[in-house]
C-alpha positions in Angstrom: 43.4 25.6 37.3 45.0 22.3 36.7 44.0 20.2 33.5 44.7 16.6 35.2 43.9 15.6 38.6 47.4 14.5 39.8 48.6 18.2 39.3 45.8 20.0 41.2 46.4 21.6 44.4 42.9 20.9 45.0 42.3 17.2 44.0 45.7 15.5 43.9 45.9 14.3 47.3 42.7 12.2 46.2 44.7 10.3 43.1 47.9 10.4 44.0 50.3 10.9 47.5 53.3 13.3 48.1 55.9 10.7 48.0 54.8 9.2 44.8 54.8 12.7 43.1 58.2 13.6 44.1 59.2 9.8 43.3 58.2 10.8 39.8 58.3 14.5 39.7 60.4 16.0 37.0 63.8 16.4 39.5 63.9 13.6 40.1 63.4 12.6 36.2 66.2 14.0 35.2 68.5 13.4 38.6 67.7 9.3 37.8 68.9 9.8 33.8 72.2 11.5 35.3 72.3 9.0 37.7 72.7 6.6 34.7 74.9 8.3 32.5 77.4 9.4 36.1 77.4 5.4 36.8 78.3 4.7 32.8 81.0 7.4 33.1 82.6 5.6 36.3 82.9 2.3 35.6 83.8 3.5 31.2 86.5 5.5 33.2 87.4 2.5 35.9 87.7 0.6 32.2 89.7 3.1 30.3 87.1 3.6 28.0 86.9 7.4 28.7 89.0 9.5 30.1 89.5 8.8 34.2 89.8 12.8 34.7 86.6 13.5 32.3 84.5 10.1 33.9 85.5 11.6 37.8 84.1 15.5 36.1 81.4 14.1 35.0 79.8 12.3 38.0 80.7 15.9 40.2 78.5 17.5 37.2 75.6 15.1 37.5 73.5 16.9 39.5 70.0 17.8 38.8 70.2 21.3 40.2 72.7 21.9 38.1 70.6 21.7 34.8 68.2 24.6 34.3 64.8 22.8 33.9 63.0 25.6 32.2 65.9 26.0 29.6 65.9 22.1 29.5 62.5 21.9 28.5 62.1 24.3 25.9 64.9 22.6 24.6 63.4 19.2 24.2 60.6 21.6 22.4 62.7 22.6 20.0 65.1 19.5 19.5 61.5 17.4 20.0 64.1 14.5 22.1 64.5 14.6 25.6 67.9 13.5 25.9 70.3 15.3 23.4 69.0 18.6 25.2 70.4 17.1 28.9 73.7 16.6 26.9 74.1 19.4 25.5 73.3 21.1 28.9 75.9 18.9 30.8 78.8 20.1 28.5 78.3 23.1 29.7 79.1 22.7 33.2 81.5 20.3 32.8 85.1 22.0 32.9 87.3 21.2 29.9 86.6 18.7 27.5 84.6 15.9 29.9 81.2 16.7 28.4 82.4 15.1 25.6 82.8 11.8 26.9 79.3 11.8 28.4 76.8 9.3 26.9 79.3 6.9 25.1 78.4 4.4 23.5 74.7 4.9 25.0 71.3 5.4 23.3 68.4 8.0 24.2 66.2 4.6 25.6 69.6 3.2 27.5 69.1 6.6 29.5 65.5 6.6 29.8 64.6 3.4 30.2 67.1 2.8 33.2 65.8 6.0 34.4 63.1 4.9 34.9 63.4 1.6 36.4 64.9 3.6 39.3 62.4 5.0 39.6 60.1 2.1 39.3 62.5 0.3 42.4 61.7 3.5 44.4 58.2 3.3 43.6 57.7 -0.5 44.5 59.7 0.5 48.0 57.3 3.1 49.0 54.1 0.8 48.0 55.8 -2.2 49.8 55.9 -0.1 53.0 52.4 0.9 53.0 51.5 -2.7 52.0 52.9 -4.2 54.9 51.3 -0.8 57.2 47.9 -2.1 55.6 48.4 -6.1 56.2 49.3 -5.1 60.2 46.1 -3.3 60.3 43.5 -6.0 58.7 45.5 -8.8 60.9 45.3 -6.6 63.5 40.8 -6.8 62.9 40.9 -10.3 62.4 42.5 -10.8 65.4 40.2 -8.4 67.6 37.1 -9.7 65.2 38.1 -13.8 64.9 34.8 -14.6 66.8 32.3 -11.8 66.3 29.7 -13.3 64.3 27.6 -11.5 61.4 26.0 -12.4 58.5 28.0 -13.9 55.5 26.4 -13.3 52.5 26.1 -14.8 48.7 24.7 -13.9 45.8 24.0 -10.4 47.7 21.4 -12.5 50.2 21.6 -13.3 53.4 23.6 -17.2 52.9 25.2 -18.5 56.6 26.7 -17.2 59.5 30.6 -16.6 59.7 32.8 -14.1 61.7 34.0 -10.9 60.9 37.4 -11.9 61.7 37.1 -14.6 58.9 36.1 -11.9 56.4 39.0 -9.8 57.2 41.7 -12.9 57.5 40.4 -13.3 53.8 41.9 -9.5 52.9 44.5 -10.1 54.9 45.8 -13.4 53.0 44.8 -11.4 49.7 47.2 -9.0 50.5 50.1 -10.9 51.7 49.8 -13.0 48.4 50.4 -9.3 46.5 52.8 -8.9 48.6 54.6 -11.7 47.6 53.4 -10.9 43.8 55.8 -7.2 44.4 58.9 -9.2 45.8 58.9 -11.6 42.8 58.5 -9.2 40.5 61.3 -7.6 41.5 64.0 -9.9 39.9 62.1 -9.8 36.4 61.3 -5.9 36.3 64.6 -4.2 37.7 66.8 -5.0 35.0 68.6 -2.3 33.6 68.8 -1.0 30.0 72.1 -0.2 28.1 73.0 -1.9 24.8 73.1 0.9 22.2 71.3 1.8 19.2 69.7 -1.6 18.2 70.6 -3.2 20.7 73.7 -5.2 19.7 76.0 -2.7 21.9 78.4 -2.5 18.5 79.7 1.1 19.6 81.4 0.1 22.3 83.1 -3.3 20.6 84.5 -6.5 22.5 84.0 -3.8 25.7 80.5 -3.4 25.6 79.4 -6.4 27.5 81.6 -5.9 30.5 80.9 -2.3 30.5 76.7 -3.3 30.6 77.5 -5.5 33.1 79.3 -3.4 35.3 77.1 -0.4 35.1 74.1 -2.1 36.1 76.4 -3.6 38.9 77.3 -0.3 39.9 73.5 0.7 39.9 72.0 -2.1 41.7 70.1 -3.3 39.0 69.6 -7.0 37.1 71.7 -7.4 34.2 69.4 -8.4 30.8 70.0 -11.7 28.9 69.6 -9.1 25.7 68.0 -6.0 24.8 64.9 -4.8 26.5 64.0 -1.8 23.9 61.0 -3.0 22.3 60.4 -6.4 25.0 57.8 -4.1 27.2 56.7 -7.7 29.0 58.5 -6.8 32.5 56.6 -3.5 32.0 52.9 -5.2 31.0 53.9 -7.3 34.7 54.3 -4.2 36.6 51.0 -2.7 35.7 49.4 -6.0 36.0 50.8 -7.0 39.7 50.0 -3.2 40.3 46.9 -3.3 39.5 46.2 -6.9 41.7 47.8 -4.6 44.6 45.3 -1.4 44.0 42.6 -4.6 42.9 42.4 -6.0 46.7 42.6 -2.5 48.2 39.3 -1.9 46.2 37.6 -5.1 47.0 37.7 -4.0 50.5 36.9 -0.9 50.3 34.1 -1.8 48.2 33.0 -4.3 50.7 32.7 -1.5 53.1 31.0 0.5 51.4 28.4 -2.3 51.1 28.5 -3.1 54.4 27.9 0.9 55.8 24.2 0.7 53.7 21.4 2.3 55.7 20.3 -1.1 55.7 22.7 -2.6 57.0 24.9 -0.5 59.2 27.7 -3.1 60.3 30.6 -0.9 59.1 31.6 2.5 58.6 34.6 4.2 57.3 36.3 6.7 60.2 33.9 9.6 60.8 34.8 12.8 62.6 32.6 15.5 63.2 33.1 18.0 61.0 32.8 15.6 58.0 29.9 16.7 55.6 28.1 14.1 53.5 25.7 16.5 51.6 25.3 19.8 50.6 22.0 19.8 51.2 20.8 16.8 53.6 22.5 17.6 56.9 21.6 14.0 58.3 24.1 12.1 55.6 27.5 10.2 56.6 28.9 8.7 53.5 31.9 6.5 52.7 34.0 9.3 50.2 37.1 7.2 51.1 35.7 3.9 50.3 34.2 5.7 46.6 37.3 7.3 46.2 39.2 3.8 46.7 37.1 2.2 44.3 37.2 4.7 41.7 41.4 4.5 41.7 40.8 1.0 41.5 39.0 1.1 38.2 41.2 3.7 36.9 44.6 1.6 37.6 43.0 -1.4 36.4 41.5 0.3 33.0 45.3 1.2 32.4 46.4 -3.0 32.0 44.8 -3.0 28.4 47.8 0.0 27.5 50.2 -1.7 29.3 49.6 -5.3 27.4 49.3 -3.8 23.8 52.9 -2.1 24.4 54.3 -5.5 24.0 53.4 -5.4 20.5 56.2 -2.7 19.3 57.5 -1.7 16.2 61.1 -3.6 15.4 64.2 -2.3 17.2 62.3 0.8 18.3 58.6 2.4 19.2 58.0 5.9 20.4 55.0 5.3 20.8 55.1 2.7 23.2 57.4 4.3 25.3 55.5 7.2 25.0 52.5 6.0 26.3 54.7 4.3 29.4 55.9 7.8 30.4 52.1 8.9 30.6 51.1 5.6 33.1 53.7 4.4 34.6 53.7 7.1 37.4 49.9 7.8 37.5 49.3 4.1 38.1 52.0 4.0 41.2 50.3 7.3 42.1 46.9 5.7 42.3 47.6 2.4 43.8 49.8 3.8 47.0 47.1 6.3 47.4 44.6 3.4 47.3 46.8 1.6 49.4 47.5 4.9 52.3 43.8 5.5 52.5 42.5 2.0 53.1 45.2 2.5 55.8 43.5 5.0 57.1 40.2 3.2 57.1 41.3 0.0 58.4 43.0 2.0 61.1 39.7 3.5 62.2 36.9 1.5 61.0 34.1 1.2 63.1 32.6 -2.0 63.3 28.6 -1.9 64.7 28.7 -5.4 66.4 25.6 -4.8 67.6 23.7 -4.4 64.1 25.5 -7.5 63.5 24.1 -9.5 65.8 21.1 -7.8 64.8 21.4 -8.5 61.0 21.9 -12.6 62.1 18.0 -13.0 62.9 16.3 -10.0 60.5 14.9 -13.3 58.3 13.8 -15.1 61.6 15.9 -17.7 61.4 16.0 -18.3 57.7 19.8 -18.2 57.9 20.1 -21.3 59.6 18.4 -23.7 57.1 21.9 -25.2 55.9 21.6 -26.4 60.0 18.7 -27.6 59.9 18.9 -29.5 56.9 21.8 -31.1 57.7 20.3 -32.4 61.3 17.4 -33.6 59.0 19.8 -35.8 56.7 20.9 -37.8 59.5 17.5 -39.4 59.6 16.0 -38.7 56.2 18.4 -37.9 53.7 19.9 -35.2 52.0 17.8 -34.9 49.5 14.5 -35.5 51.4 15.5 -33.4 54.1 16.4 -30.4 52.2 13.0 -31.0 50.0 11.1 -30.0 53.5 12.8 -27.3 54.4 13.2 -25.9 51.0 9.2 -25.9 51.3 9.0 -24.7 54.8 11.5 -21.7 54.2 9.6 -20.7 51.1 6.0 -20.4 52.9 8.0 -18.4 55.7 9.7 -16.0 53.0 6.1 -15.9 51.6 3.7 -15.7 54.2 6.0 -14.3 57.6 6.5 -16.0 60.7 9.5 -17.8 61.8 11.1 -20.8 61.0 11.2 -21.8 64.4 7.2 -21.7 64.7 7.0 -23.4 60.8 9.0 -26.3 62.0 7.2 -27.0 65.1 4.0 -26.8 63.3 5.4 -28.6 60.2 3.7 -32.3 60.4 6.8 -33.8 58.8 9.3 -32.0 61.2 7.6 -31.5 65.0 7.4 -35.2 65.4 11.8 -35.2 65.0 12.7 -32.0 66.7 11.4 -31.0 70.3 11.7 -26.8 70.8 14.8 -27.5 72.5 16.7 -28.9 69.3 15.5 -26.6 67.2 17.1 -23.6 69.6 20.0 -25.0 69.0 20.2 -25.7 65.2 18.7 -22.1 64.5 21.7 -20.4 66.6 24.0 -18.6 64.5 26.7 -18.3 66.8 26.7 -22.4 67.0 27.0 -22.7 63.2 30.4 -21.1 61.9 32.3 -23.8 60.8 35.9 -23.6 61.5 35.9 -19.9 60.9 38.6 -19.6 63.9 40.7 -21.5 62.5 41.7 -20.1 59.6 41.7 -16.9 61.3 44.4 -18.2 63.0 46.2 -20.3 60.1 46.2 -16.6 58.1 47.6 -14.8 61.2 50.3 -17.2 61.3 51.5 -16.5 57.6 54.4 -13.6 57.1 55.1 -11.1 54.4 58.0 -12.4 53.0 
């Protein structure tokens, strides 16, 4: 039995997706700190900082299956510090004297931190990917959808007509503005960390500089203006932007789910048979993706509050900051690409009940429309007269029953201005969308950049 979710064979595929786990998994932990300190060794060796020989040993040594994990880790148990424990194991295989040279001029955080801003880059590759997988599908709807009309709704309540193909060009530009949120955040969040002790990079001397800048060169990261150690800002953006991503995945699930109601009906996650709903009331077809969406959502977004009080660290150094990042950082990329994959999966299959649609437009019996019919009103009595009658008229119907249609006709102040025929057309939804097409098609025209 597992204690946390991520790590159960039974429920981690729910929170959490295989490529994220291995992007984070403890191999490849350790492979991204050796990854650091083999680049440091390479370009303090290209310097003549270290030893070429020992710098050229060094990177043939840095190789995660080389490090017993097991002895590793009850090492960092007994040392309580993850990194002097990796050192220590790396003399080891290292022939002659090269372990020595390993780490120079480095501290602990250099390591770890860089660490895991490779990983972070991986991370934000994989999510990008299933971002733009996920904006192809919901174009893709909005496209097939741009002039199904259905209900659009306000306040919970039936409001006007639109299309569904407006609704969905509405995720769609959502998520192409995240999109662009995870390429911009790029430049600020993948910047390496290596400036020693406090930051000043004093162990190294006048070299230290040159060497920073020529590891992170060598590692494909950004270069810092000055020491990240206790600056957790770029970190606090990463969960924030992260949390937007998993944010608009929720929305639609969530919108979904709202929309699959009994009562409604107009949309409904993929169903296969085979699918059970409940346990004990065979007839049930429930959204569990949709929930399951939503519920990452809240959990990635209850996670910014951590993130944002990190920036407030202790002077040159804080544990417990970076303690607490080692805990979130890969839980909250586990979450959001699993958000992410499974609205894939939903938006890939989603049925869409265009018939209870069309339905749904007249279940108030023409109530919907009396925006239309106000406005036709204005042109002779004003705006503010006209909507005074119908406002009366649509109350009695919500009261009392009927139709609009029959309470306008019979309406002293209206039948004498509107013949049957008018009033057809003013109290047909599919006449009444606005421009909805139109910005189906301005959003379809828009690229992820």
């Amino acid at each position: 039995m597992s204690t946390y979710v991520m790590d159960s064979e039974l429920f981690r595929d729910q929170f959490g997706t295989a490529a994220m786990r291995g992007i984070f998994s403890d191999e490849a932990t350790v492979q991204r700190w050796l990854d650091v300190e083999a680049a440091l060794a390479k370009v303090q060796g290209e310097m003549g900082v270290i030893p070429e020989a020992a710098a050229q040993e060094i990177r043939r040594k840095s190789k995660v299956e080389n490090i017993d994990l097991p002895a590793l880790k009850a090492e960092m148990d007994r040392t309580a510090h993850p990194i002097v424990p990796l050192l220590r194991a790396m003399k080891k295989v290292c022939e002659g004297d090269a372990g020595e040279y390993i780490h120079w001029g480095a501290t602990t955080q250099d390591i770890m931190d860089t660490g895991t801003i490779l990983q972070v880059r991986d991370g934000l590759d994989e999510l990008e990917s299933a971002y733009r997988a996920l904006h192809e599908n919901v174009c893709a709807l909005a496209r097939k959808y741009r002039d199904q009309v259905m209900v659009g709704r306000s306040h919970g309540q039936h409001a006007l007509p639109i299309t569904f193909g407006f609704k969905v060009a509405g995720w769609a530009e959502e998520l192409r503005r995240n999109f662009t949120r995870l390429r911009q955040m790029r430049e600020r969040v993948l910047v390496g960390q290596f400036s020693g002790a406090v930051g000043t990079l004093a162990a190294l001397g006048e070299q230290g500089l040159e060497v920073q800048r020529r590891l992170f060169s060598e590692l494909g990261l950004g270069c810092p203006v000055i020491t990240w150690h206790t600056s957790r800002d770029n970190i606090a953006e990463l969960i924030s932007v992260l949390a937007i991503a998993c944010g608009t995945a929720g929305k639609m699930a969530h919108e979904i789910f709202s929309l699959q109601k009994t009562e409604t009906g107009e949309l409904e996650e993929p169903f296969a048979m085979g699918k059970v709903g409940s346990s004990t009331m065979p007839h049930k077809r429930n959204p569990p993706v949709c929930e399951g969406v939503i519920a990452l959502n809240r959990l990635v977004r209850a996670t910014v509050p951590l993130a944002v009080e990190g920036m407030v660290a202790d002077h040159e150094r804080d544990k417990v900051v970076l303690q607490a990042e080692r805990e979130y950082i890969g839980r909250v990329f586990n979450m959001t690409h699993a958000a992410v994959s499974k609205m894939i999966y939903v938006t890939q299959g989603l049925s869409v009940r265009t018939q209870n649609m069309e339905k749904n437009l007249f279940v108030q019996k023409g109530l919907l429309m009396s925006e239309a019919v106000m406005m036709s009103m204005s042109e002779a009595l004003g705006r503010q007269e006209a909507h005074e009658i119908v406002y009366r008229i649509c109350m009695d119907v919500f009261e009392n029953g009927g139709s609009l249609k029959e309470a306008l006709l019979n309406d002293p102040q209206v039948s004498g201005r509107l013949d049957e025929a008018a009033v057809d057309r003013m109290l047909s939804p599919h006449n009444y969308v606005g421009q909805a097409g139109a910005f189906v098609d301005d959003v379809l025209r828009q690229r992820l950049i």
